[in-house]
TIRO-2110 file (N, C-alpha, C; in Angstrom, 1 decimal):
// TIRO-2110
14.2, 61.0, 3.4, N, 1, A
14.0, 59.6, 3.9, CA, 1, A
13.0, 58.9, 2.9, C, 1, A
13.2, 57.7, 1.9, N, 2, A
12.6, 56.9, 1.6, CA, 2, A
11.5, 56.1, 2.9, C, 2, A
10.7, 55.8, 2.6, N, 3, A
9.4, 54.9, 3.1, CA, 3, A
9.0, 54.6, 1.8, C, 3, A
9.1, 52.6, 2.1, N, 4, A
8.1, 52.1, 1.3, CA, 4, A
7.1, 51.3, 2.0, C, 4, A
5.2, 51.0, 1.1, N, 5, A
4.8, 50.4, 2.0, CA, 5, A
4.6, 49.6, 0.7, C, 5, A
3.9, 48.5, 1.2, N, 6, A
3.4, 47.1, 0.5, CA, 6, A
1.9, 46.8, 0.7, C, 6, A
1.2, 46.6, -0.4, N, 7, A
-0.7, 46.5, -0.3, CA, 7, A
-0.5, 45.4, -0.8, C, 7, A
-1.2, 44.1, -0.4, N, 8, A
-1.4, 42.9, -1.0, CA, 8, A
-2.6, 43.1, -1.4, C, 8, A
-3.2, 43.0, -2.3, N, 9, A
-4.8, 42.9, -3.1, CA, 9, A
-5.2, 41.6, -2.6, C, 9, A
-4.7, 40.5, -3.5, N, 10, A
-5.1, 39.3, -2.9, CA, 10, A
-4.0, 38.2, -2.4, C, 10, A
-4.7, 37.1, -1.7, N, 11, A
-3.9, 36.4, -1.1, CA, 11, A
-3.4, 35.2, -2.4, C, 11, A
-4.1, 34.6, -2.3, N, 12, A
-3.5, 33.7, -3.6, CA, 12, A
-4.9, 33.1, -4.5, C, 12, A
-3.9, 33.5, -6.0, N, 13, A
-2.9, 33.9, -6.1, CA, 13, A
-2.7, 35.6, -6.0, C, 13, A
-1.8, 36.5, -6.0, N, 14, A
-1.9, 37.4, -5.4, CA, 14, A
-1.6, 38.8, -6.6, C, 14, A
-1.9, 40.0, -6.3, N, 15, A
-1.3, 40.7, -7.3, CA, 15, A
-1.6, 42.3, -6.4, C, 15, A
-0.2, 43.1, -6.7, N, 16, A
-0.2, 44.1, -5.5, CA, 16, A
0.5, 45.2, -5.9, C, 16, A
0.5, 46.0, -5.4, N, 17, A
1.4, 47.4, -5.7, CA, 17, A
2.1, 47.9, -4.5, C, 17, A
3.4, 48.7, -5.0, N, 18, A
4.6, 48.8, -4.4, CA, 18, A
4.5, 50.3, -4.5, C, 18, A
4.4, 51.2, -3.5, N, 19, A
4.4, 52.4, -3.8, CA, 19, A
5.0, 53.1, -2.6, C, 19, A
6.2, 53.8, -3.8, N, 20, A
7.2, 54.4, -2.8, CA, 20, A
7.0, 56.2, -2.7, C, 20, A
7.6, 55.8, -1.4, N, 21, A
7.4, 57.6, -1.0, CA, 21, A
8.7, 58.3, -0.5, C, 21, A
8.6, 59.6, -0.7, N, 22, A
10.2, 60.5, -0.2, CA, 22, A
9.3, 61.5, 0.7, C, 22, A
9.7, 61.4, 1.6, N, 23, A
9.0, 62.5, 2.4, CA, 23, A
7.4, 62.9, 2.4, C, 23, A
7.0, 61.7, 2.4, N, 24, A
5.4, 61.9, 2.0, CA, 24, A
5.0, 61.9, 1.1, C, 24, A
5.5, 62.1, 0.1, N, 25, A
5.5, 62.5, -1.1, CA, 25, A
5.7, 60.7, -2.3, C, 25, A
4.6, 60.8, -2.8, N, 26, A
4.6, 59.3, -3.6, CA, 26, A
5.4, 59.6, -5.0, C, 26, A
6.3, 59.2, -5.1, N, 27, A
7.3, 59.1, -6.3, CA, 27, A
7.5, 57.9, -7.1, C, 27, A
6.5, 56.9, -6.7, N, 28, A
6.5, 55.7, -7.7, CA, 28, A
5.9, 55.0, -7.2, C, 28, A
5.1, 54.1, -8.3, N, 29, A
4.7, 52.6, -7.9, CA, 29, A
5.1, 51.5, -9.0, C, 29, A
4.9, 50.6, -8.2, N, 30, A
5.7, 48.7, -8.6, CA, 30, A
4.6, 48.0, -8.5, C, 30, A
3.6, 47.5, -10.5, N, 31, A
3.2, 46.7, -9.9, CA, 31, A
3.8, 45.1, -9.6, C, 31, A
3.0, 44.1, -8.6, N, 32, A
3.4, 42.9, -8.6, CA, 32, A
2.6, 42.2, -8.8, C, 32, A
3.2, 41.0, -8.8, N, 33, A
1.9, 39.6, -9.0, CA, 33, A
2.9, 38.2, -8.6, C, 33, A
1.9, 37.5, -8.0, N, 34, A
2.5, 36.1, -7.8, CA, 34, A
1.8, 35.1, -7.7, C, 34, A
2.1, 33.5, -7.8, N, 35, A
1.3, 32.4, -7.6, CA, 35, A
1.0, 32.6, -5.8, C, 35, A
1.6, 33.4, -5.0, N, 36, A
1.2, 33.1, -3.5, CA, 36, A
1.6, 31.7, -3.3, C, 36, A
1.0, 31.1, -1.9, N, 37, A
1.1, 30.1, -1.3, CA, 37, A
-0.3, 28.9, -1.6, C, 37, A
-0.1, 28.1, -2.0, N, 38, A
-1.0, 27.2, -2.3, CA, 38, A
-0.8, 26.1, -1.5, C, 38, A
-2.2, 26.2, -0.5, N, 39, A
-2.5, 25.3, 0.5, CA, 39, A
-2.8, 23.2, 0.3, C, 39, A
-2.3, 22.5, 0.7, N, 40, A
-2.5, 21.4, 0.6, CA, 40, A
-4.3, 21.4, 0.9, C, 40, A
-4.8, 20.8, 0.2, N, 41, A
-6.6, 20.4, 0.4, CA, 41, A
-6.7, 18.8, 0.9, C, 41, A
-5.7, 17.9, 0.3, N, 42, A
-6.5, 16.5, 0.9, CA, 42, A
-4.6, 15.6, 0.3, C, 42, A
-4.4, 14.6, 1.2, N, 43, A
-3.7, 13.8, 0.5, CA, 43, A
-4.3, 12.0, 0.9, C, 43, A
-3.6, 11.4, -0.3, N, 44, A
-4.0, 10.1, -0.2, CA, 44, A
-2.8, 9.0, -0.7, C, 44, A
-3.1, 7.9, -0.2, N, 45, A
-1.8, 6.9, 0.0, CA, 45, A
-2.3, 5.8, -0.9, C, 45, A
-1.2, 5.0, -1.7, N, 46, A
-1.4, 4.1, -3.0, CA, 46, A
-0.2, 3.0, -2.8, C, 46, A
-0.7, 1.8, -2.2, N, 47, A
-1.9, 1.4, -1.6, CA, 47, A
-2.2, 1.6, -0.4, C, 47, A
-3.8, 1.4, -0.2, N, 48, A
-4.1, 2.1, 0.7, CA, 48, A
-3.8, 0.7, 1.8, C, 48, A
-3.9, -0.3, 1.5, N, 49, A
-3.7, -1.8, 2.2, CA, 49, A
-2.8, -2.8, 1.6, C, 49, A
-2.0, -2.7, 1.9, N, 50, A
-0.8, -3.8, 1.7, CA, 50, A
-0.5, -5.1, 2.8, C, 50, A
-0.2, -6.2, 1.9, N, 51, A
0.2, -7.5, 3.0, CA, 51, A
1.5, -7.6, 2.8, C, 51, A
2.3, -7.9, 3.4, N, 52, A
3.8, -8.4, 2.9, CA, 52, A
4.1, -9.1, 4.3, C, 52, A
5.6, -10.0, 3.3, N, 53, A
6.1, -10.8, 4.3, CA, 53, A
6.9, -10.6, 5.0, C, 53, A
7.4, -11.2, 5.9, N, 54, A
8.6, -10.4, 7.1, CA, 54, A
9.7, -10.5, 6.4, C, 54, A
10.0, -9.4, 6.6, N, 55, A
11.7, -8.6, 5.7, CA, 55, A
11.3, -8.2, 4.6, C, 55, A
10.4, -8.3, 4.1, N, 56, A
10.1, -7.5, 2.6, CA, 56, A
9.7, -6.1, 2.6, C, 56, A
10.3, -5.6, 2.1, N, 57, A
10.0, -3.9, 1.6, CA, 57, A
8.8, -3.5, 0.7, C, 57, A
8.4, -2.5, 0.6, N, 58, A
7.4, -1.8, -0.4, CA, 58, A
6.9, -0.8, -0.5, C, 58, A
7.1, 0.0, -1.6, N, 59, A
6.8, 1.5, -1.2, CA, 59, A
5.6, 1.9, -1.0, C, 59, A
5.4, 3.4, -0.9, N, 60, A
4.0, 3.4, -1.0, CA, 60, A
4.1, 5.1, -1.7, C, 60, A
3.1, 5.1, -2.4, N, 61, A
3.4, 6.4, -3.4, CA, 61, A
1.8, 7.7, -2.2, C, 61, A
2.4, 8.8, -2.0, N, 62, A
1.8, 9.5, -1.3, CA, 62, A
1.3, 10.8, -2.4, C, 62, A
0.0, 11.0, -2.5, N, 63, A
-0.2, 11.7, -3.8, CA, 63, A
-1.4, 13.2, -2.9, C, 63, A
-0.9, 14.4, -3.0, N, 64, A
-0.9, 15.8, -2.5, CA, 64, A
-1.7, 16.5, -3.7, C, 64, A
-3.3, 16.7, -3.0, N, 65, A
-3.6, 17.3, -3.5, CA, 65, A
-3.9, 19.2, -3.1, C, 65, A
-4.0, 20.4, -4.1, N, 66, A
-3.7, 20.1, -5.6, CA, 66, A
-1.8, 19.7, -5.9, C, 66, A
-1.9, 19.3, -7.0, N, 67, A
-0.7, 19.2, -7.4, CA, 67, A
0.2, 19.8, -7.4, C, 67, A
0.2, 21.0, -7.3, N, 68, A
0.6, 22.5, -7.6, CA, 68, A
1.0, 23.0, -5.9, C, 68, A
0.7, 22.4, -5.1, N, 69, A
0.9, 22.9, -3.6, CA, 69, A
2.0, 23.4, -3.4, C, 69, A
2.5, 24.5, -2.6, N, 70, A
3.6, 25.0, -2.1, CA, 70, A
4.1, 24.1, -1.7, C, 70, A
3.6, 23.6, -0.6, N, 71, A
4.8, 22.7, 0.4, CA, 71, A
3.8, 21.2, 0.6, C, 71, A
5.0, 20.3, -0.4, N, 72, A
4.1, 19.1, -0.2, CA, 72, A
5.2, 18.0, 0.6, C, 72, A
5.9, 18.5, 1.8, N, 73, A
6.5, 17.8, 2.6, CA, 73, A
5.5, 16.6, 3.5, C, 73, A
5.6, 15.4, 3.4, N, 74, A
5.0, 14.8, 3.8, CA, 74, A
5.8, 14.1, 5.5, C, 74, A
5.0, 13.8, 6.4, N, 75, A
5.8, 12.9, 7.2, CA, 75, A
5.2, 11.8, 7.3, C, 75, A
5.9, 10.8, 7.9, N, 76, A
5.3, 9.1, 8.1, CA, 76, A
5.5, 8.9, 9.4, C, 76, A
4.3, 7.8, 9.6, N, 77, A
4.8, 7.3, 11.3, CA, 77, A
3.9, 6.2, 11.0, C, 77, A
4.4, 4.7, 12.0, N, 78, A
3.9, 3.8, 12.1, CA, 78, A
3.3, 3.6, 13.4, C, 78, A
2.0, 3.1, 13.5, N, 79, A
1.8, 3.1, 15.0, CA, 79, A
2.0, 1.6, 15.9, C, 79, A
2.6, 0.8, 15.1, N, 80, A
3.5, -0.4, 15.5, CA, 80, A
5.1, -0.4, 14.5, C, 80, A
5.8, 0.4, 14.7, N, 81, A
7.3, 0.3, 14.2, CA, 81, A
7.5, -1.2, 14.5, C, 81, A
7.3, -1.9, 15.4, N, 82, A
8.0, -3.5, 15.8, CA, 82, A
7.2, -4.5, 14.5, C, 82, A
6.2, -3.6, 14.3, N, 83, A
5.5, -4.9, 13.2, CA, 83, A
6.0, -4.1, 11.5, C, 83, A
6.0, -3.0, 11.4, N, 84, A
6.3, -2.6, 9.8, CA, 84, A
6.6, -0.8, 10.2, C, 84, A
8.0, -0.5, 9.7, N, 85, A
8.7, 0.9, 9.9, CA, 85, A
8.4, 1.4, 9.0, C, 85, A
8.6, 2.7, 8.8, N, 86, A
8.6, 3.4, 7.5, CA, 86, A
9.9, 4.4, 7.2, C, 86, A
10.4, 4.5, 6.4, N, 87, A
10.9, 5.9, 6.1, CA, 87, A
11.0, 6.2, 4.9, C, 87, A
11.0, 7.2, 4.6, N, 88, A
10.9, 8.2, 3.2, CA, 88, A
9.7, 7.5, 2.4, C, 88, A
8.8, 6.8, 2.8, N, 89, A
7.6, 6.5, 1.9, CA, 89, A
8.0, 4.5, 1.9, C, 89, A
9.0, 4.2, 2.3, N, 90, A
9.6, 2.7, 2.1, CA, 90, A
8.7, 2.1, 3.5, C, 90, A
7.9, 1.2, 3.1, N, 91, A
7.6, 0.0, 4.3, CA, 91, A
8.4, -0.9, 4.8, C, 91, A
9.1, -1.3, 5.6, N, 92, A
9.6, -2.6, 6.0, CA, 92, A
9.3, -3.6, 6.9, C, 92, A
8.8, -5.1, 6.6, N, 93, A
8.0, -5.6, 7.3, CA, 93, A
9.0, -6.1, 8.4, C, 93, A
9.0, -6.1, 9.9, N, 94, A
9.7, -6.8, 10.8, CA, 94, A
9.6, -8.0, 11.5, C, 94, A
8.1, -7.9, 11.8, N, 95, A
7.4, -9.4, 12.1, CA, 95, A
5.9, -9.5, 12.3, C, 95, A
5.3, -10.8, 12.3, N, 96, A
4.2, -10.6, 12.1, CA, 96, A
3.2, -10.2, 13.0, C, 96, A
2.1, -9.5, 12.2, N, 97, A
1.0, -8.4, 13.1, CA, 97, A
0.3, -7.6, 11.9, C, 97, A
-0.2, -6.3, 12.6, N, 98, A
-0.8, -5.5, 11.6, CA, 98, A
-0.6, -4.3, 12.2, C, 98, A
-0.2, -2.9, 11.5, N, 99, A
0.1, -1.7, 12.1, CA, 99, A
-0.7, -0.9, 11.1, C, 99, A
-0.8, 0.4, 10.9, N, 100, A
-1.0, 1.7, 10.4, CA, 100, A
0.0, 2.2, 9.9, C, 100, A
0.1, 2.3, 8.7, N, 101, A
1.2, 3.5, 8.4, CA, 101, A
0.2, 4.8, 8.0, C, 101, A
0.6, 5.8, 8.3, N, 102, A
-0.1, 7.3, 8.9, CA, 102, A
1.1, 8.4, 8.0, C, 102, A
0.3, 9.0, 6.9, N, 103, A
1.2, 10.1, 6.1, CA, 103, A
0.9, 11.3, 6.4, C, 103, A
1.2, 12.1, 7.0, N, 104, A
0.7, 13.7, 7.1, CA, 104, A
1.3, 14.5, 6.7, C, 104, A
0.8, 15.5, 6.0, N, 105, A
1.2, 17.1, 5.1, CA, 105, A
1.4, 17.8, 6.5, C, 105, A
3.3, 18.7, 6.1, N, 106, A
3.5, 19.3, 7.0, CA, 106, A
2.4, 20.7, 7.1, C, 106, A
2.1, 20.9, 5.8, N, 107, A
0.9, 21.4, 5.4, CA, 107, A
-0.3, 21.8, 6.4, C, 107, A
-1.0, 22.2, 6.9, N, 108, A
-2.4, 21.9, 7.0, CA, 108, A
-2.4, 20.1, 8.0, C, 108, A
-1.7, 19.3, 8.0, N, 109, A
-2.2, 18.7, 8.9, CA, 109, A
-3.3, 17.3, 8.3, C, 109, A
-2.9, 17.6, 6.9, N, 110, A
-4.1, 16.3, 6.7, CA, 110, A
-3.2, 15.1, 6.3, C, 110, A
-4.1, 13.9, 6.4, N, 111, A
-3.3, 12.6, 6.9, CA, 111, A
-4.3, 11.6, 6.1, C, 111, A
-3.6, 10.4, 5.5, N, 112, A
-4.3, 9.4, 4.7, CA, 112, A
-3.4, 8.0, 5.3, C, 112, A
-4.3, 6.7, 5.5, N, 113, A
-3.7, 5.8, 6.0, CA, 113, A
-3.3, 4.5, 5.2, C, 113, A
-2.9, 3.7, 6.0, N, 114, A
-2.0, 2.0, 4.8, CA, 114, A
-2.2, 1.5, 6.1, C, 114, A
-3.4, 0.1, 5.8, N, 115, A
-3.1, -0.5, 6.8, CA, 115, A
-1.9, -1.9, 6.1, C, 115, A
-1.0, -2.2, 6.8, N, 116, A
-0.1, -3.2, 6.9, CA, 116, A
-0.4, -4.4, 7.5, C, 116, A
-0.5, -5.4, 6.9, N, 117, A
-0.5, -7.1, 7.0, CA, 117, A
0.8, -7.3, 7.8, C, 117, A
1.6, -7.9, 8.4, N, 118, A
2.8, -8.4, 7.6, CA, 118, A
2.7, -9.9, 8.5, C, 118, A
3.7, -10.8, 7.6, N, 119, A
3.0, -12.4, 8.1, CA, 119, A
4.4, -13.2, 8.2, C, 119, A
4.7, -14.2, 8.8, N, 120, A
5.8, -14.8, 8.8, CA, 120, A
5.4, -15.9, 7.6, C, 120, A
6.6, -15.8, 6.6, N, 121, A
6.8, -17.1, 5.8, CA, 121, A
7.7, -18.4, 6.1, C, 121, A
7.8, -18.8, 7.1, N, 122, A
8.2, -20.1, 7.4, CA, 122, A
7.7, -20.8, 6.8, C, 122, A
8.5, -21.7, 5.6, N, 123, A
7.8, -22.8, 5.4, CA, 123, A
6.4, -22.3, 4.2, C, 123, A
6.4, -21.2, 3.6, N, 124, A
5.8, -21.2, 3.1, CA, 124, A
6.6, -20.9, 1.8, C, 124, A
6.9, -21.7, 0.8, N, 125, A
7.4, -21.4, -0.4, CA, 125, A
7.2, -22.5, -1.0, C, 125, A
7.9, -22.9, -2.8, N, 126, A
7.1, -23.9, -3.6, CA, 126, A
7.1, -24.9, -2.5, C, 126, A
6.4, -26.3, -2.2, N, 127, A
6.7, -26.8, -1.1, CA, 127, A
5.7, -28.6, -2.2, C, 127, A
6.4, -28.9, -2.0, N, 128, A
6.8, -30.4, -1.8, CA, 128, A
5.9, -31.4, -1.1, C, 128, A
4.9, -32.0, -1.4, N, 129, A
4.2, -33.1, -0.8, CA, 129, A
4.2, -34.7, -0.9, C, 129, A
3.6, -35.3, -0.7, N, 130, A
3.8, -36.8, -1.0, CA, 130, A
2.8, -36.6, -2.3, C, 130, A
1.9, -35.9, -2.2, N, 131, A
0.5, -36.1, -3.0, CA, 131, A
0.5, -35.2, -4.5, C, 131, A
1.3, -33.9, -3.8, N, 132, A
1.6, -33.1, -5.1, CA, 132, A
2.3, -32.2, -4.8, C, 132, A
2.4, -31.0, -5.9, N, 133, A
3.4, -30.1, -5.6, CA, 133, A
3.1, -28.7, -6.2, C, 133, A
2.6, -27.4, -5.8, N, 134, A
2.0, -26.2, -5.7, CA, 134, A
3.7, -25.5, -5.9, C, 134, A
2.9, -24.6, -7.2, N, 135, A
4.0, -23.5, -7.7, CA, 135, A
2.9, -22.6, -8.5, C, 135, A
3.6, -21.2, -8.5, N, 136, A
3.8, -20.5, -7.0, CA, 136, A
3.4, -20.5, -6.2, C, 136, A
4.2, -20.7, -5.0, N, 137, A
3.9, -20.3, -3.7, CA, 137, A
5.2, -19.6, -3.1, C, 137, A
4.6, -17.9, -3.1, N, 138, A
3.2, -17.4, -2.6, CA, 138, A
3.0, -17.0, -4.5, C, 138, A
2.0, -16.1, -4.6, N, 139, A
1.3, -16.3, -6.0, CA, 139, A
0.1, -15.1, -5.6, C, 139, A
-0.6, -14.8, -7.2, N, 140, A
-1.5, -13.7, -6.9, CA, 140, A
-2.7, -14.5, -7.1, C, 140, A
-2.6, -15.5, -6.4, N, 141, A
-3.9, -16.2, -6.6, CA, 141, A
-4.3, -16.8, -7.7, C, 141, A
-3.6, -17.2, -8.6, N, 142, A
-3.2, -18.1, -9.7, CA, 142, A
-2.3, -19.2, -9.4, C, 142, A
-2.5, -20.5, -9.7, N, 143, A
-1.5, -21.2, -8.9, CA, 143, A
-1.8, -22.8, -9.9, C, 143, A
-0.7, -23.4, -10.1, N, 144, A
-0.9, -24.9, -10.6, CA, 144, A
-0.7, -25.8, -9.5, C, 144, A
-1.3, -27.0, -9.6, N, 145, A
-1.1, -28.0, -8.7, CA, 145, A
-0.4, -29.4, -9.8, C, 145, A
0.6, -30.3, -9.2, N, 146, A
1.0, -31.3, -9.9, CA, 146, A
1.0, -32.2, -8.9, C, 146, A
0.0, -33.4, -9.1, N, 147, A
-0.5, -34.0, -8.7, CA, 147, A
0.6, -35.3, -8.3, C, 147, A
1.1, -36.2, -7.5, N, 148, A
2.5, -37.1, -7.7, CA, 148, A
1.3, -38.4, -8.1, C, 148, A
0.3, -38.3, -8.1, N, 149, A
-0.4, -39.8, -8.4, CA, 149, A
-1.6, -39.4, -9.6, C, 149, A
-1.9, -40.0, -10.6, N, 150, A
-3.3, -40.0, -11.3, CA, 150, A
-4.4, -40.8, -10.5, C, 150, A
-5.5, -40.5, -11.1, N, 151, A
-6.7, -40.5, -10.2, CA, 151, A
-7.2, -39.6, -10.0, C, 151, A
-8.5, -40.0, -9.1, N, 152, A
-9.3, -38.9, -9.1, CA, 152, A
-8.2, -38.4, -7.4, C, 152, A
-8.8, -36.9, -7.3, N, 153, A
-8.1, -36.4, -6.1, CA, 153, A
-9.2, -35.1, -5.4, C, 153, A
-9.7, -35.3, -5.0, N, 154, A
-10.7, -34.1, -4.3, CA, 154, A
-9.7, -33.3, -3.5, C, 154, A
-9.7, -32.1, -4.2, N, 155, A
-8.8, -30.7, -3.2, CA, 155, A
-10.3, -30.0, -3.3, C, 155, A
-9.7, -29.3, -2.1, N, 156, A
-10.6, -28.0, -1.0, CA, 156, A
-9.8, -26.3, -1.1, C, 156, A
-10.4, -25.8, -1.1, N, 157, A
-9.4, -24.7, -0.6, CA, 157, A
-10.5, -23.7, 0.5, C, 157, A
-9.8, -23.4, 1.6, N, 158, A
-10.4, -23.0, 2.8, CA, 158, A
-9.5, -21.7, 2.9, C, 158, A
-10.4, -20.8, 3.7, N, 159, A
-9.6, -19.6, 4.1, CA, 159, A
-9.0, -19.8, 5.8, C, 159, A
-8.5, -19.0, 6.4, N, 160, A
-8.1, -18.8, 7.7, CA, 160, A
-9.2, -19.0, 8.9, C, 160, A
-10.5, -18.8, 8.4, N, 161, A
-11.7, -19.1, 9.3, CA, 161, A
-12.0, -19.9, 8.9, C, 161, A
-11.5, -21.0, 8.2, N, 162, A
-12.1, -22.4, 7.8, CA, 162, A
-13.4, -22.3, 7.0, C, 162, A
-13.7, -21.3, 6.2, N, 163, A
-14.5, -21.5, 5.6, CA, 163, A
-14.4, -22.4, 4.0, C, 163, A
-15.0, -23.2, 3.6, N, 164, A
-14.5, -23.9, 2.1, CA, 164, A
-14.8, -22.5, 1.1, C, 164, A
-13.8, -22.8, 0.0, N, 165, A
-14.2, -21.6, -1.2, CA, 165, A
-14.7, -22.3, -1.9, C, 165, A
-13.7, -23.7, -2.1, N, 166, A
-13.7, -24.6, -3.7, CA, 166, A
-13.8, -25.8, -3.2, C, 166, A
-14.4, -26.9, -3.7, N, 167, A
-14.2, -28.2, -3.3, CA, 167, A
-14.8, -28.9, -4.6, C, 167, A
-14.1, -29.7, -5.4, N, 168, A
-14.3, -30.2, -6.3, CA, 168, A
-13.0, -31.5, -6.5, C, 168, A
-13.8, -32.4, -7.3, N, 169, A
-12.8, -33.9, -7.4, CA, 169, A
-12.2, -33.4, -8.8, C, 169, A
-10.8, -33.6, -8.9, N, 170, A
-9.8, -33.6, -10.5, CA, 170, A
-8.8, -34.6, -10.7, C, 170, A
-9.1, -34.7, -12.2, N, 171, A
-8.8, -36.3, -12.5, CA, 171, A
-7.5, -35.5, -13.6, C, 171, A
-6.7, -36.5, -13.4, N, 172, A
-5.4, -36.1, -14.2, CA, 172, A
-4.4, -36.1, -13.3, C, 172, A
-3.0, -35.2, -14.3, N, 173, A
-2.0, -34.9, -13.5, CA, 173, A
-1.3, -33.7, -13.0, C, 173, A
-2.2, -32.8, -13.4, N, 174, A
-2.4, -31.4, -13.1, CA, 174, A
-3.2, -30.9, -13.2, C, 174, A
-3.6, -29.3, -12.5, N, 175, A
-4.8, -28.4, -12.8, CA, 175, A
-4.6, -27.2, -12.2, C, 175, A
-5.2, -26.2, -12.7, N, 176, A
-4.6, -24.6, -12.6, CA, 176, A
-5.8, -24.3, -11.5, C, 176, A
-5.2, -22.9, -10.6, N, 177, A
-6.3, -23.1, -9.3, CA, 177, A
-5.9, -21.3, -9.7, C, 177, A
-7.6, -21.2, -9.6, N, 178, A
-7.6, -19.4, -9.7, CA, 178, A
-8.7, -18.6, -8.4, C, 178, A
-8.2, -18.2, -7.2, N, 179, A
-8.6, -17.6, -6.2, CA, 179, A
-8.4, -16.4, -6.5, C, 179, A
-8.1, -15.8, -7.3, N, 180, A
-7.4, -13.8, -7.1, CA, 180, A
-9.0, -13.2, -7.2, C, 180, A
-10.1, -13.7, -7.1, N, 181, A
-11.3, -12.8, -6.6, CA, 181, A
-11.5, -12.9, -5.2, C, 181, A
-10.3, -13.5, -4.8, N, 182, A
-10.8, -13.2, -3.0, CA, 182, A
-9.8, -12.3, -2.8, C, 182, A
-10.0, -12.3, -1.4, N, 183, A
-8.9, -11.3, -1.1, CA, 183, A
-7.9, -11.6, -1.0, C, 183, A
-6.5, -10.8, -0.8, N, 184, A
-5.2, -11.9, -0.4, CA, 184, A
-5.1, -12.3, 0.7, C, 184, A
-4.5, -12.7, 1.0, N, 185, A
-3.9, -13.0, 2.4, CA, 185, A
-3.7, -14.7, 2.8, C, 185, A
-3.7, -15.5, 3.7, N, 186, A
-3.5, -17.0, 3.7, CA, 186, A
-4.7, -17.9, 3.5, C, 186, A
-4.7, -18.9, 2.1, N, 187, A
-5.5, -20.1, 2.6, CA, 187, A
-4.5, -21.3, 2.4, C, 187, A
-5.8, -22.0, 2.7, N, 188, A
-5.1, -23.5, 2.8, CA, 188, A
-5.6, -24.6, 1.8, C, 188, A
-5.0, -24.9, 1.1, N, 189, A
-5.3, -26.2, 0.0, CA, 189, A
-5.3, -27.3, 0.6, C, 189, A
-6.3, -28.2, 0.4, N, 190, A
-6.3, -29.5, 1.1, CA, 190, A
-6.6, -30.4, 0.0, C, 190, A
-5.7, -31.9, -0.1, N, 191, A
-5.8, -32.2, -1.2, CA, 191, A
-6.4, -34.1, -0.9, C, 191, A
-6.8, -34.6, -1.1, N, 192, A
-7.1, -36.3, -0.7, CA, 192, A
-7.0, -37.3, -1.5, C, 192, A
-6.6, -37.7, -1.8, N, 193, A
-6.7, -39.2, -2.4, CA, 193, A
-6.9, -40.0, -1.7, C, 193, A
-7.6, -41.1, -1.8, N, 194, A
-7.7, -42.2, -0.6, CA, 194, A
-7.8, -42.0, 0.5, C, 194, A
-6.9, -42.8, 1.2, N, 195, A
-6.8, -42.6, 2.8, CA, 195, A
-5.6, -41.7, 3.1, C, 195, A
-4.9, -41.1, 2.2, N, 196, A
-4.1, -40.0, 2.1, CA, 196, A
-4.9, -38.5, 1.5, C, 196, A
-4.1, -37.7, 2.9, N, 197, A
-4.6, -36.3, 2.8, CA, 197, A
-3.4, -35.4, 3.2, C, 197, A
-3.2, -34.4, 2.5, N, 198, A
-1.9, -33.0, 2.4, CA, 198, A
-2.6, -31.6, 2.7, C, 198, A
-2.3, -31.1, 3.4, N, 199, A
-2.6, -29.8, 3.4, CA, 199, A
-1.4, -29.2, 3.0, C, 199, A
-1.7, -27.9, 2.3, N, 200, A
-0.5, -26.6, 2.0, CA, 200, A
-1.5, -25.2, 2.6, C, 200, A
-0.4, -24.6, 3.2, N, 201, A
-0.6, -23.4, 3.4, CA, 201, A
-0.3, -22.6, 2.3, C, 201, A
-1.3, -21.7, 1.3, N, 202, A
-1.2, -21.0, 0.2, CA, 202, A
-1.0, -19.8, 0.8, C, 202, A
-0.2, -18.9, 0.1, N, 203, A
0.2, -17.0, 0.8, CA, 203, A
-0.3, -16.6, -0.9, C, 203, A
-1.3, -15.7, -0.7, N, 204, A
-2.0, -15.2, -1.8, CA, 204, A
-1.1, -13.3, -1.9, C, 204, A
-0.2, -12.6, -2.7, N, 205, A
-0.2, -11.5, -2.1, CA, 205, A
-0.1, -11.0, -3.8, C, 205, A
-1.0, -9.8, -3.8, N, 206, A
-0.7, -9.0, -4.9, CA, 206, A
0.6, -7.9, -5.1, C, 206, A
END
């Protein structure tokens, strides 16, 4: 009768001997070696915060460390699917709110998050005033204004809490408007001449 047994030395990476017997009797050994099983330590999500619009897609890259991991099966889950789904790493915004997207290693169990914006754009695109006219919109926070009158014109630009960022008078028939040191998400340009005044709603998204 053959009997063989199997000694692992180490676990990973591993290296072992195979030593066969006939009746008690040891008639050979096998050595072995292998990379073993290499455990997930930490994963993380790129980006970690995204804004998007409703219906817009965006992926998100899920990065396992070490690199080298056996099993770098990831899963997703949204903890508002009604505001932004996920599958295979793909965001899709459905309507507006803000959810979690949540990546876990079948691994070990560890988990890195995305929080999700997502905003209705109604009415928010290049858009058309009596006073002037804003392109791009939406924009990464770089943005021209064309003014429909010369003169002087005092624009504002305010965030969602009404706080002012910019308020200055511009004379001409255009001028370049640079916000991208704030964060993204919505402000509002307010523009005056005279006894006429326009607001736009600006969508800032990187």
């Amino acid at each position: 009768m053959l009997n063989i047994r199997f000694f692992p030395l180490e676990a990973r990476p591993y290296n072992a001997t195979l030593e066969i017997f006939s009746s008690s009797i040891l008639i050979g050994k096998i050595a072995l070696s292998g990379a073993g099983v290499i455990l997930v330590t930490d994963i993380s999500l790129d980006p970690s915060e995204i804004l998007m619009k409703v219906g817009e897609t965006k992926p998100l890259t899920a990065t396992i460390t070490p690199e080298n991991a056996t099993d770098k099966t990831v899963e997703w889950n949204s903890d508002d699917p009604n505001v932004a789904s996920i599958i295979d790493g793909v965001v899709t915004a459905h309507k507006a709110g803000t959810t979690t997207i949540t990546a876990t290693t079948s691994d070990g169990g560890k988990t890195a998050d995305c929080m999700v914006t997502s905003i209705s754009v109604t009415g928010v695109q290049d858009i058309e005033t009596p006073l002037a006219t804003i392109y791009p919109n939406p924009n990464n926070g770089q943005f021209t204004v064309v003014f429909a009158e010369d003169g002087a014109n005092r624009i504002s630009i305010a965030n969602v809490s009404g706080t002012i960022l910019i308020s200055e008078i511009v004379t001409g028939t255009n001028c370049k408007i640079d916000i991208s040191n704030y964060p993204q998400g919505i402000y509002f340009l307010s523009i005056v001449n005279g006894k006429r005044k326009t607001t736009v709603k600006i969508l800032m998204s990187f």
